[in-house]
N, C-alpha and C positions, 0 to 999 in steps of 0.2 A: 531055916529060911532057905527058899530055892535060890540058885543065881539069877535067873529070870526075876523073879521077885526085888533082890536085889539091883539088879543092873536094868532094873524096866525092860527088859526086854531086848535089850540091846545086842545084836550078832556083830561081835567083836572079831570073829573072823573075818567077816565080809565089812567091816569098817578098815579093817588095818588094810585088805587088799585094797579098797579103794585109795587109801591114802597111799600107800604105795606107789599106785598107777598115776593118781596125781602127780607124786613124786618123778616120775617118770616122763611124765609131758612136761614139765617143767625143765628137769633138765636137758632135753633134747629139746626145747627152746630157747634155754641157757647159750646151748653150744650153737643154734643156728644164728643167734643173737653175736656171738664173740664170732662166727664163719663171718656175717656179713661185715662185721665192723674192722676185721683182717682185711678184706676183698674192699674195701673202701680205701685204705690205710695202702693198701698193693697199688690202687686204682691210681690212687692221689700221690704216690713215691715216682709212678712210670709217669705220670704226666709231667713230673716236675723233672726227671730225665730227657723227654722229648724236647720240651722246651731249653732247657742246657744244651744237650747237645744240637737243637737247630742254632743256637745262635754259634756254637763252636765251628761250624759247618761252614756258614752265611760268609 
C-alpha cells in the first residue's frame, strides 16, 4: 500500500510547517499580551508614585 493511499493524501510536510507557524503567531502574541500587561502594571505602580509623592510635597 502507497502512503498516499494510506495517509489520504495528506502532505505532512506542509501540515507540520503550518502548525509551526501557528505556533509562532501565537507565541509572539503570548508575549505582546505579557508586554502589555507589564506596561499596565508599570503604568498603574508610577501613578500610584505620583500621587504619594504630591501629597508628600503639598
Amino acid at each position: 500500500m502507497e502512503i498516499q493511499q494510506i495517509t489520504g493524501g495528506i502532505d505532512f510536510e506542509m501540515e507540520i510547517k503550518a502548525v509551526m507557524q501557528i505556533g509562532r503567531v501565537f507565541q509572539g502574541q503570548h508575549h505582546r499580551v505579557q508586554s502589555e500587561a507589564h506596561l499596565l502594571r508599570v503604568q498603574n505602580l508610577t501613578e500610584q508614585l505620583v500621587i504619594v509623592h504630591n501629597r508628600r510635597c503639598q
